[in-house]
N, C-alpha and C positions, 0 to 999 in steps of 0.2 A: 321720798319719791317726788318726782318733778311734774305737778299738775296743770302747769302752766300751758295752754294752747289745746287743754283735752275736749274743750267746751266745741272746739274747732273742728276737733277731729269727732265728734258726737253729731255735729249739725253736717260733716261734708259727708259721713258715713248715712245718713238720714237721705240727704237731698242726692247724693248718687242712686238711694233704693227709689226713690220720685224721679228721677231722670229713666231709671231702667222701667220702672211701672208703664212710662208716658212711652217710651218704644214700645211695649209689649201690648196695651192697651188704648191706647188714642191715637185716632185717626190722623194719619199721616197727609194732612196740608198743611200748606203755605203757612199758617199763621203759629199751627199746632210745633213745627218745627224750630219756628222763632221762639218758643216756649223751650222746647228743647234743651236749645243754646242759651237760655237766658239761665236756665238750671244747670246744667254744664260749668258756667263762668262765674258761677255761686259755689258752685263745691269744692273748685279747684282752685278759688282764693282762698276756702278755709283749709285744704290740706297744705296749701303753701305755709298759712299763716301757723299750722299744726309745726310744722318743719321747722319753720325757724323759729317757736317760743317753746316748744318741748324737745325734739332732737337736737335745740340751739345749732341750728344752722342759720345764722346771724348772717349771711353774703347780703351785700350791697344787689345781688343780682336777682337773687329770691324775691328782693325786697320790689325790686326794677318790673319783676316778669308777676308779681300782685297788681301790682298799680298798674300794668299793661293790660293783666287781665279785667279788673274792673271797671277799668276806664272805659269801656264797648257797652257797660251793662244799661245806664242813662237812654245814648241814643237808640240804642237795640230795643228798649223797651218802648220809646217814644215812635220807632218804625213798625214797632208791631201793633199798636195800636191805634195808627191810623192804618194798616193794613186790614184792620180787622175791620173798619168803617169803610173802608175803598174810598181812601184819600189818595192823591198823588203824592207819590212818596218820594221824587225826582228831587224835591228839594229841601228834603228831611237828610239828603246825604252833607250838608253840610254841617251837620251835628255830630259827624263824626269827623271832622278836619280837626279840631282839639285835641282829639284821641292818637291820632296819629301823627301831630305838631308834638307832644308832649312822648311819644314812643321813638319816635329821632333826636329830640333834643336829649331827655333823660341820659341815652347813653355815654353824652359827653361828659356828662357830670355825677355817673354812675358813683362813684367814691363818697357822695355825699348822701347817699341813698342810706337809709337803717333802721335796725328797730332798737326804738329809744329803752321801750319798757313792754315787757309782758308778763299777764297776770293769766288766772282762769279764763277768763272770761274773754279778756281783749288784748292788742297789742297798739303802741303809739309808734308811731315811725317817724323820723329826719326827713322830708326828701323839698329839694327845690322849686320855687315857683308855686309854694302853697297853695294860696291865697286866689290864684288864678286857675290854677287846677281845682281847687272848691267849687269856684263860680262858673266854668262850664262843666261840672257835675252836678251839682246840683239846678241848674238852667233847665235840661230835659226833664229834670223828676218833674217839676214846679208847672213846665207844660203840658208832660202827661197828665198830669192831676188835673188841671185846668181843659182840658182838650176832653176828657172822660164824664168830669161835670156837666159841660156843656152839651154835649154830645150826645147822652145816652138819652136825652127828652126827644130826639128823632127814631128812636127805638119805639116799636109797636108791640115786638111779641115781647109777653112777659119772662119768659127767660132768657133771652137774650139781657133784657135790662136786671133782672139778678146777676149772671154775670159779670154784666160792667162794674155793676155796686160791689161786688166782691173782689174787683181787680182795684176798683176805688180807695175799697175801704184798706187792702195789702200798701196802695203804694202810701193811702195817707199814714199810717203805721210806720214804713222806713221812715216819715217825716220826723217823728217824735223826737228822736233822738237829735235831731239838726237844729229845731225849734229851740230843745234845754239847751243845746252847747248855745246857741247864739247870745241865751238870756242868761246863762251865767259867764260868757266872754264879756255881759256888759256889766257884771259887776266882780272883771278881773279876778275868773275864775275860768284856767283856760287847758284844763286836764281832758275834760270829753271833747273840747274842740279839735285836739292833738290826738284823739284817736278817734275822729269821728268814722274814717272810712272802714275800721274794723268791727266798731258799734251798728252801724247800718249795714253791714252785712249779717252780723248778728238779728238783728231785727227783721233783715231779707228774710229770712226764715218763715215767715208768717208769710211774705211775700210768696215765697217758693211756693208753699201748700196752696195758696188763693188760684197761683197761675196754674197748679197743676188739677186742681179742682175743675178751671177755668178749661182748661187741654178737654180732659177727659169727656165733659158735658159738650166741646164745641167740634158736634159731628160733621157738619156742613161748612166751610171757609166758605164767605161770601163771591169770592174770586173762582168759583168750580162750578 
């Protein structure tokens, strides 16, 4: 029996039941919605990635419409949280010029698109312009985290700043994984680094439950 991608299809079957929970139950604002969709674009990478490492549907395109979907989850998360502070968010849209420079280009060079290796757990993909596609994905986590430290000492009521600390402690979590690949790429060991974006979605999980924690408690948007 082929167990490959089942871990995938375990974590998107979980975060679809948290995505329905936050419609049925959490108050439908502005911020609560960007939660929403941050959950939504976490379940639908892992049934993609379920597809193609268990039903081995290996296409270049599956592989094209993962990396399209994940590539939103960065700056969507970094717009949501200064949403949640009532920042100007007018010029947090250039965080997503990457996302959409990299969802035009890709097509040309679809063919080169794949997944290398799947296991239980994870999947390693092919695809072009790595290295640049890392560093503006990783760019927005690295500000969120920094923007949420900072920020949440202008915070007075105290649940409010439990939340923050809970959305803190999720994103510093997807860090982990980014941390070990970088420290063992320097001692030319470069297997987690090649599948870091299905690793960090793994780990999103922890993320997923923080923001829908986060949802659920945050009855009032600042903005209403």
């Amino acid at each position: 029996m082929n167990w490959n991608g089942i871990i995938s299809l375990l974590v998107a079957c979980i975060e679809f039941i948290l995505f329905i929970n936050l419609l049925v139950f959490a108050e439908k604002n502005v911020v609560n919605k960007m939660i929403m969709i941050l959950i939504a674009i976490l379940a639908i990478y892992q049934m993609l990635e379920f597809a193609m490492c268990n039903l081995d549907l290996k296409y270049s395109l599956l592989a094209y419409l993962a990396f399209v979907d994940i590539s939103f989850l960065p700056p969507l998360n970094l717009l949501f949280n200064f949403r949640y502070f009532k920042y100007n968010q007018k010029s947090l849209r250039l965080f997503f010029i990457p996302s959409i420079f990299f969802i035009i280009y890709y097509p040309f060079v679809i063919e080169k698109f794949g997944v290398v290796n799947c296991t239980v757990l994870y999947a390693s993909y092919n695809y072009p312009l790595g290295t640049l596609f890392g560093f503006f994905y990783y760019m927005p986590i690295i500000i969120s985290i920094l923007f949420l430290y900072f920020n949440k000492s202008k915070l007075r009521d105290v649940k409010k700043i439990k939340l923050i600390n809970i959305l803190l402690y999720g994103e510093l979590f997807i860090s982990i994984p980014v941390i070990i690949a970088f420290i063992m790429s320097a001692f030319n060991s470069y297997n987690l680094l090649n599948s870091i974006e299905s690793v960090m979605c793994k780990f999103a999980f922890v993320f997923a439950i923080c923001l829908v924690y986060f949802a659920l408690n945050n009855k009032k948007a600042f903005d209403e």
